[in-house]
Structures are given as C-alpha cells and as structure tokens.
N, C-alpha and C positions, 0 to 999 in steps of 0.2 A: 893741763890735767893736775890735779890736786894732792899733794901728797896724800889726803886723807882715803881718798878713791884709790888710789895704789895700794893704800895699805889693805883697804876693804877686799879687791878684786884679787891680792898676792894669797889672804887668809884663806879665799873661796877657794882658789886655786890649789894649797896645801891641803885642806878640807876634802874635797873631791881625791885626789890623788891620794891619802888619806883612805879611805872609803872604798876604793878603787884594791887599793892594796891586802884591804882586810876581806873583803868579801873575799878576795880569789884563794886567798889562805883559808877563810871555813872551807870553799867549796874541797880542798884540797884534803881534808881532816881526814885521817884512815878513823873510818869506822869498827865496829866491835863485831865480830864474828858472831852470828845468828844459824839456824838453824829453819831449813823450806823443807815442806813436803810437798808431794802432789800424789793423792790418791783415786784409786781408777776403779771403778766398777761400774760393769755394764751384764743384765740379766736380759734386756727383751733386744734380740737381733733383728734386723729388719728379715722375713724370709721363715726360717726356722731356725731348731738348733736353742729354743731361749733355755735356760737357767733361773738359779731360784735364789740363791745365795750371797750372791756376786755383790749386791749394793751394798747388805749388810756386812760382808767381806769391807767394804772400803771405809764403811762410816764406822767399825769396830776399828780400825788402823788409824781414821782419822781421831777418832775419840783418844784412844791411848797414848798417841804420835805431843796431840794437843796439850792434853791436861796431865799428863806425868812424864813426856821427855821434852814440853815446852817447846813445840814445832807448831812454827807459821803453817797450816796446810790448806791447799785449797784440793776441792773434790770435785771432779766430773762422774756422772752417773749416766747410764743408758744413751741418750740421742746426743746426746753432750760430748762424749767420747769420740770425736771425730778425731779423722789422724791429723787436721790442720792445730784443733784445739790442745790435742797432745803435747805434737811436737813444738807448737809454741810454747806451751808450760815448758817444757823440759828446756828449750833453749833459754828462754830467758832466765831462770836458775842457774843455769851451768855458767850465762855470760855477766849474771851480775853478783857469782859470788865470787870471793876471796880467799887466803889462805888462812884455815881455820876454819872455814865451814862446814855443817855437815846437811847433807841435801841426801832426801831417801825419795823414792818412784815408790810404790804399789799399785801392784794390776792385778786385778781379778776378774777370769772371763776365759773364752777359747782361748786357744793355742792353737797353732796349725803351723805347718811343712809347705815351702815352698820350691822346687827347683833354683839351684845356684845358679842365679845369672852372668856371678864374674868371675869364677870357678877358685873363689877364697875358702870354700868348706870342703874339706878332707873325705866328707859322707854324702857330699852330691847334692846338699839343700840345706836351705834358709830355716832357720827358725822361724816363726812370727806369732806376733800378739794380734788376734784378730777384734779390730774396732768397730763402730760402727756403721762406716763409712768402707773401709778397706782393711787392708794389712799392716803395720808396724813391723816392719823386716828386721833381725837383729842387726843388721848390716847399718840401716840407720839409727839403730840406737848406740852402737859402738862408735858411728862417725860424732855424735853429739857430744858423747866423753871423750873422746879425743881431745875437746877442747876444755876439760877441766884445768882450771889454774893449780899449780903443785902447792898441793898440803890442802887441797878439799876433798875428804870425805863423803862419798856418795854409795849408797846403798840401796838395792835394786830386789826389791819381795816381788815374785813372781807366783801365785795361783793359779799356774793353768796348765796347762797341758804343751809337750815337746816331741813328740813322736810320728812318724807315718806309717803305723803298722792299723788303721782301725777303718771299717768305713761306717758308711749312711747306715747299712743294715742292722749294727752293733747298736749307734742312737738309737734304733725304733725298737729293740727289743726288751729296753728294758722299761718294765709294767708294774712294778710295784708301786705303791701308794705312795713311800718316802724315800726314793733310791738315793744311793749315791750313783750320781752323773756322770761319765766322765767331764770333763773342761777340756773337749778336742773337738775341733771343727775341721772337718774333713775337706781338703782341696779340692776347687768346683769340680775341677777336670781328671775325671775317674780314670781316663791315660794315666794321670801322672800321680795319681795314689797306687795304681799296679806298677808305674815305672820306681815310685818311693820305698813300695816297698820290701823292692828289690836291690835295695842297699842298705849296709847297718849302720844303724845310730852309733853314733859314736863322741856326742858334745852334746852339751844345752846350750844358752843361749852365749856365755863367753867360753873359752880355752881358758880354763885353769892356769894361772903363771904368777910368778912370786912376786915380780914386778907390778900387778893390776892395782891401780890404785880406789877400783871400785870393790863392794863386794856385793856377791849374789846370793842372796836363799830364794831359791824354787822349793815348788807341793813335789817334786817325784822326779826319778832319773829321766834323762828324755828317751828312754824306751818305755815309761809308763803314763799312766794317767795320774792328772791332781783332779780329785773328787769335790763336786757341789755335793754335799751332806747334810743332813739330819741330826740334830742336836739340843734337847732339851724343848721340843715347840720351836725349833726355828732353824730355817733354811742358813745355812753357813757352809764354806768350804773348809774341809777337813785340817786343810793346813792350816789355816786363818785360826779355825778354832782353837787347836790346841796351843799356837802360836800365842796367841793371844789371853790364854789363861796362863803360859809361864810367865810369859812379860808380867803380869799382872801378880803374877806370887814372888817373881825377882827380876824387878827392876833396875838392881844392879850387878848385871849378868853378863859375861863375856859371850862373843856371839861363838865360839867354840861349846863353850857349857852347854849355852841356851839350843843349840845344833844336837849337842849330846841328849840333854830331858826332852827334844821335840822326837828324836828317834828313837824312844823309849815308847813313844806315842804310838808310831807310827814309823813301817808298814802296818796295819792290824786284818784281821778277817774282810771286814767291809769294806775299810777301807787301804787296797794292795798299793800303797804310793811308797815313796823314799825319799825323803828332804834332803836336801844337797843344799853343801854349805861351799859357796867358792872366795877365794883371795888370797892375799900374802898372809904366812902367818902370823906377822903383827896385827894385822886387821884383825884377824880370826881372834887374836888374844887380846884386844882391848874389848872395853864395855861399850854394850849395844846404844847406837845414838846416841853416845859421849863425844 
C-alpha cells in the first residue's frame, strides 16, 4: 500500500469524523425563545346550540396575537375543532417548548358541566369546553400543563361559558333579532343537569394558587354566562370585544391593569358576565404576552 493512499484515506477519515462532529453540535444549538398560539372558535355545532360570534372571536385573537404581540398562531374553526386536532395542538406546543417561552390557547364557543368522574372537584363536576366532536374536560387540560418545561409562560383566554345552573328551555327563549347568547351547552342528560344543579359552583376551570405557572382570563365567574354579542354590525363575544379594544389601545399592559379596564366594561345591562383573572401575582404583574 502506498504511503500516498494512506495519506489520502487517513484525510478522508479526519474529514468525515470532522463533519460527524460538527453536525451533532448545530443539532445541539439552544435556540431562541419564540412565542405559539393556537386559537379556537367554533359557531356551527353539529345538532343545535350554534352561535354567531365565535370564528370572529378567534380570527380577532388571531389577528392581534400575530401582528402586534408577534405570535406564530395557528387556528382551528368550526368542523376542525375536533378534541383529536385540539389536543394535539396543545401537546405539541407544550412538548416542543422551552424556557422562555410564551404559548397562549384561546377558545371561543360552549361551555358545559360534566359529572366528576375521579372525585378531584370540591363541587361534584368537570368543567369543559364543548368541541365539535365531544368534550375538552378541564381535567385534560390541566394533565397537558403539567408537562410545561419551568420558566414557560402559557396563557389560557376562555369565552365561554362554566356553570350548571341553565337548561334547553332558557336557549329557545331567547327571540330577539341580535341577542346576547349565552356560550353554555347544556349536558345531554337532563338527570344530570337537575342532579348539577343541585350543587354550588364554586371554581372555573383551574383553583386559584400562587404557585400556577399558567394564567387564565375567562368572559364570566363559573356561575354565569360569557355572552355571544352584538357589536357595531358584527357578531362578537362580549369578552373578546371589549378585550380586544384594550389590547388594541394598550399594548403595553400588565394583565392586572388590562383585568382592571376589562371590568370597567363589564358586567353591563346586556351583557351580566364577570371576567376573572387567575394566577400568581407576578404573572398578574408582568405585561400581557411578554
């Protein structure tokens, strides 16, 4: 064999191993902290129960979320809203961020009570976000933040409804041309809305604790309704709206503040809701989707 063939095949050798060494270091690179959304609205239920406001609820959050807090956001609407396409949004955000991130939900649409199946709520039932397919039980949304990595920021806007005090007959009564809605879908099995509503609300969709590393704004306390509404020629949810004109006058707003001028808004006449602001108070005291 030739010295010169050694020296060629010892180069290739260093070269490869070389190359070997450097790729596995890019793959390794910590990347830069970003910011995901995923926004949710769903107005035509399969059945009854639809809604009027809800898409535009989401494509208002997605617009503002995008172009002035500079959030990646992807949006599911109406049939799309299924609990499989949800809950894979949500997990794949939650598993492929880091610390430094900041990752928001918004949902716009029913709400409904479910019976506790593992006897973890204090009030004897489930919250849930009704999709279009099934249920969203808070129960699995709180197992999916459990797996937030420490030091990511996740924020959770809820437009709907948290209550078992309402039934079927309350929906069909109301007849005006441009009502406010409630956003409450009534549990199929009428048993278990008379057995619901025979115990008191007493939570929304997390327990308040100083600890939560997430925070929540809901449209209204979970003894009342968040309203699909009427506003200016256009179907909107009461929370959304007026939400969405603060952000829009102060962008650079602590979500405390922004909690304070949204309940200047609201409860009003038409519409009798209560925004609820939950989390630690340092959450409460930083700026909104910073």
């Amino acid at each position: 064999m030739s010295f010169s063939f050694l020296k060629q095949w010892w180069i290739s050798l260093w070269s490869s191993k070389t190359n070997t060494t450097t790729t596995i270091t890019d793959q390794t690179t910590t990347r830069s902290s970003r910011k995901q959304a995923l926004c949710v609205g769903i107005n035509n239920y399969p059945g009854y129960g639809d809604l009027k406001g809800c898409i535009n609820d989401a494509k208002g959050w997605k617009k503002i979320l995008k172009h002035t807090f500079h959030f990646a956001v992807i949006i599911l609407l109406d049939s799309k809203v299924t609990f499989n396409n949800v809950t894979k949004e949500l997990k794949k955000m939650v598993k492929e961020s880091i610390k430094g991130d900041h990752l928001v939900f918004t949902y716009s649409g029913h709400g409904t009570t479910t019976p506790d199946r593992n006897g973890d709520e204090a009030d004897g039932k489930d919250e849930a976000l009704c999709l279009y397919n099934g249920l969203l039980v808070d129960d699995v949304i709180r197992k999916i933040l459990n797996e937030l990595p420490k030091g990511v920021k996740f924020t959770f806007i809820s437009d709907s409804c948290h209550s078992g005090s309402v039934t079927r007959s309350f929906m069909s009564a109301v007849n005006s041309e441009n009502p406010s809605i409630p956003k409450y879908m009534p549990p199929e099995d009428e048993v278990g809305v008379v057995a619901l509503e025979m115990l008191p609300v007493k939570k929304a969709v997390f327990v308040p604790q100083e600890n939560m590393q997430e925070i929540l704004l809901s449209g209204c306390k979970s003894n009342e309704y968040s309203y699909d509404a009427y506003f200016d020629g256009k179907n909107i949810g009461a929370f959304s709206h007026y939400s969405l004109l603060i952000l829009k006058d102060n962008p650079k707003i602590t979500y405390k503040d922004f909690h304070k001028k949204l309940r200047e808004k609201l409860p009003s006449d038409r519409n009798p809701q209560s925004p609820q602001l939950e989390g630690s108070e340092a959450n409460k005291n930083s700026l909104m989707f910073q």
